[in-house]
C-alpha positions in Angstrom: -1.0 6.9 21.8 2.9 7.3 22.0 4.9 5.4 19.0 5.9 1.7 20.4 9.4 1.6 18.7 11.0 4.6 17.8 12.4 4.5 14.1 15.8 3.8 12.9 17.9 6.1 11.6 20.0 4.4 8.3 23.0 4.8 10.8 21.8 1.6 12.6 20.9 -0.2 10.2 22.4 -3.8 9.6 23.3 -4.8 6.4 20.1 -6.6 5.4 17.8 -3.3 6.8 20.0 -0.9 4.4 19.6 -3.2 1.6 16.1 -3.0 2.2 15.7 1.1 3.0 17.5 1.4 -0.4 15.3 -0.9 -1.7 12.6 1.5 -0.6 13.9 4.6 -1.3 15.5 4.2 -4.3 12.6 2.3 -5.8 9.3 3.2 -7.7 7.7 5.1 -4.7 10.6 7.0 -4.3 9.8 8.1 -8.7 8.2 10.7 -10.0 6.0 13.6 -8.1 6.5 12.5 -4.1 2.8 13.1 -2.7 3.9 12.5 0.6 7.1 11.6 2.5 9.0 8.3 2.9 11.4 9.5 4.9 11.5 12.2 8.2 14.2 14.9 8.4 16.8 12.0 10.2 16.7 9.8 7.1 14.7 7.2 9.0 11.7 5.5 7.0 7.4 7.0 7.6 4.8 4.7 8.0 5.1 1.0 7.8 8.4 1.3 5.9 10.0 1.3 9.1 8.3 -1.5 10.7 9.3 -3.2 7.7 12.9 -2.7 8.4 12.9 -5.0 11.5 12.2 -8.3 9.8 14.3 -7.5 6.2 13.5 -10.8 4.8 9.4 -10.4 5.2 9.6 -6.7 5.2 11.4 -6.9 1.3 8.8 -9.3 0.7 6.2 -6.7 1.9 7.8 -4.2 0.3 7.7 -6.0 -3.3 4.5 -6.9 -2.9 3.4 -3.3 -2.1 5.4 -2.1 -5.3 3.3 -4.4 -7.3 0.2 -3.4 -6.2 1.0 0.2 -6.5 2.8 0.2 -9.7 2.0 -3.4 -11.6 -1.5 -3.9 -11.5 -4.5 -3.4 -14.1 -6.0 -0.4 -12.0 -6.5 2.5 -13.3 -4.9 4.9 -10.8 -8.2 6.5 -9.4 -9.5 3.1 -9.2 -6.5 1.7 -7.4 -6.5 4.8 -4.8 -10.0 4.9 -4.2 -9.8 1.1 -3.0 -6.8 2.1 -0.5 -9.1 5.0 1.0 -11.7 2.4 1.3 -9.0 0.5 3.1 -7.7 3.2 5.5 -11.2 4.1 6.3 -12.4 0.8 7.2 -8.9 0.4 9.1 -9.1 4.0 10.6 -5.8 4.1 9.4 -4.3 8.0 9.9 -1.0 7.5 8.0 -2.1 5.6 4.9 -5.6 8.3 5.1 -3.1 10.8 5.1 -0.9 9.4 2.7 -3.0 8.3 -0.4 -5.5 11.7 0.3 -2.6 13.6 -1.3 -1.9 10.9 -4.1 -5.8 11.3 -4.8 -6.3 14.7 -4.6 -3.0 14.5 -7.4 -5.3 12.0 -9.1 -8.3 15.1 -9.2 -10.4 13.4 -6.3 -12.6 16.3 -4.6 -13.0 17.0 -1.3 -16.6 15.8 -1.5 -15.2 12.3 -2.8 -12.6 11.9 -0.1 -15.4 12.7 2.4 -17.6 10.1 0.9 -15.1 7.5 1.0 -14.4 8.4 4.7 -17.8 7.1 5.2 -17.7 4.3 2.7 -20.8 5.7 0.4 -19.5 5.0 -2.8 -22.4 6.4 -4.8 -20.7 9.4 -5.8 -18.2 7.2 -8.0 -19.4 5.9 -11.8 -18.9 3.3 -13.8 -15.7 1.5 -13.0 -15.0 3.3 -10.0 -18.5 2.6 -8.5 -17.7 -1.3 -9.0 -14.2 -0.8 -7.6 -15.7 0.9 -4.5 -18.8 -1.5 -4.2 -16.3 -4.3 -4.5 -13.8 -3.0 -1.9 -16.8 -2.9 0.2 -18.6 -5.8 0.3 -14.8 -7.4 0.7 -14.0 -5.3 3.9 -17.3 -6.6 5.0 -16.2 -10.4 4.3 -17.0 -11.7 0.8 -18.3 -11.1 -2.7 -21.9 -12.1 -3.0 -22.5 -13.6 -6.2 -24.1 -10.8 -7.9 -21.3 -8.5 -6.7 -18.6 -11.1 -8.2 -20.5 -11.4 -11.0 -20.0 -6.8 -11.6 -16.6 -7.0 -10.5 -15.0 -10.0 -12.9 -17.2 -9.2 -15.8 -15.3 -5.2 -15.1 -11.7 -6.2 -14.2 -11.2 -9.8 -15.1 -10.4 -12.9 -12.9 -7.1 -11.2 -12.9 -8.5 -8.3 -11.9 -10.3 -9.2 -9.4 -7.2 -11.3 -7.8 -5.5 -7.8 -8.0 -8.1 -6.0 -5.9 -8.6 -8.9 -3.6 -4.2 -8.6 -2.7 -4.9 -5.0 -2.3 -7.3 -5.2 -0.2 -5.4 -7.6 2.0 -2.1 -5.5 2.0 -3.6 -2.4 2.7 -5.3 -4.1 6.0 -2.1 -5.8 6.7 -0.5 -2.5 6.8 -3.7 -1.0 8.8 -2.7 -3.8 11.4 1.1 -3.1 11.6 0.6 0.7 12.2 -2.4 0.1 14.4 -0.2 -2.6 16.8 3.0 -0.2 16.9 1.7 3.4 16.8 2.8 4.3 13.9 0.8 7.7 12.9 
């Protein structure tokens, strides 16, 4: 399916949208080893960053929230990426599949993880990872059962749990955006 909008080069942006691809670009996905590309050869944003651009004040609040999840959270990083995959899988998302493949293979997932993720079998994951995954799962299916609850707050804390929960719901958010304007 052919993109919907075609993304904006910073040249067009208003004043509010370039405060907001700075934001972006100049923030803490834009640090350290780049595993995949925010921006395309024309400086305009990848992914849902550019979607954000149209509506500065909810995409910067997007955006933030994002940042938080990625980079504030009590996740390990494994754990954390492995509950995005879940995500994308679940969402059939290409972009944020693509994406967060590369930060988990930086991460040392195997190509025998990232397969089983694909098809949501989390058995191949241990200790806190097989929580993380069972959690992510039985929330992309609806709800925690008790027992399920019960694993994943004794392992990560209320807080925790909160954490995963606003992942979760950001990375399907996301899923939606892409999904709606053809974003690969």
């Amino acid at each position: 399916m052919a993109p919907r909008i075609r993304p904006l080069t910073p040249a067009e942006l208003d004043a509010d949208q370039a405060l907001l691809y700075a934001a972006i670009v100049g923030g803490p996905r834009a640090q350290g080893p780049q595993h995949f590309a925010l921006t395309a050869a024309d400086g305009s944003l990848r992914g849902p960053f550019d979607i954000m651009l149209r509506s500065p004040a909810l995409g910067t609040a997007q955006q933030e929230l994002g940042a938080s999840i990625r980079y504030r959270t009590k996740l390990a990083d494994r754990e954390r990426e492995l509950a995005i995959l879940l995500v994308a899988a679940h969402e059939d998302s290409d972009f944020e599949r693509e994406s967060h493949e590369a930060v988990a293979r930086a991460l040392g997932f195997e190509d025998d993880e990232l397969s089983a993720i694909r098809s949501f079998d989390v058995s191949a994951f241990a200790g806190r990872e097989a929580v993380v995954g069972r959690a992510v799962v039985a929330l992309l299916d609806g709800d925690l059962s008790d027992d399920e609850w019960d694993a994943a707050s004794a392992l990560l804390g209320v807080d925790g749990v909160f954490e995963l929960t606003a992942l979760v719901g950001y990375y399907a958010t996301l899923a939606l955006q892409l999904r709606v304007f053809r974003v690969r």
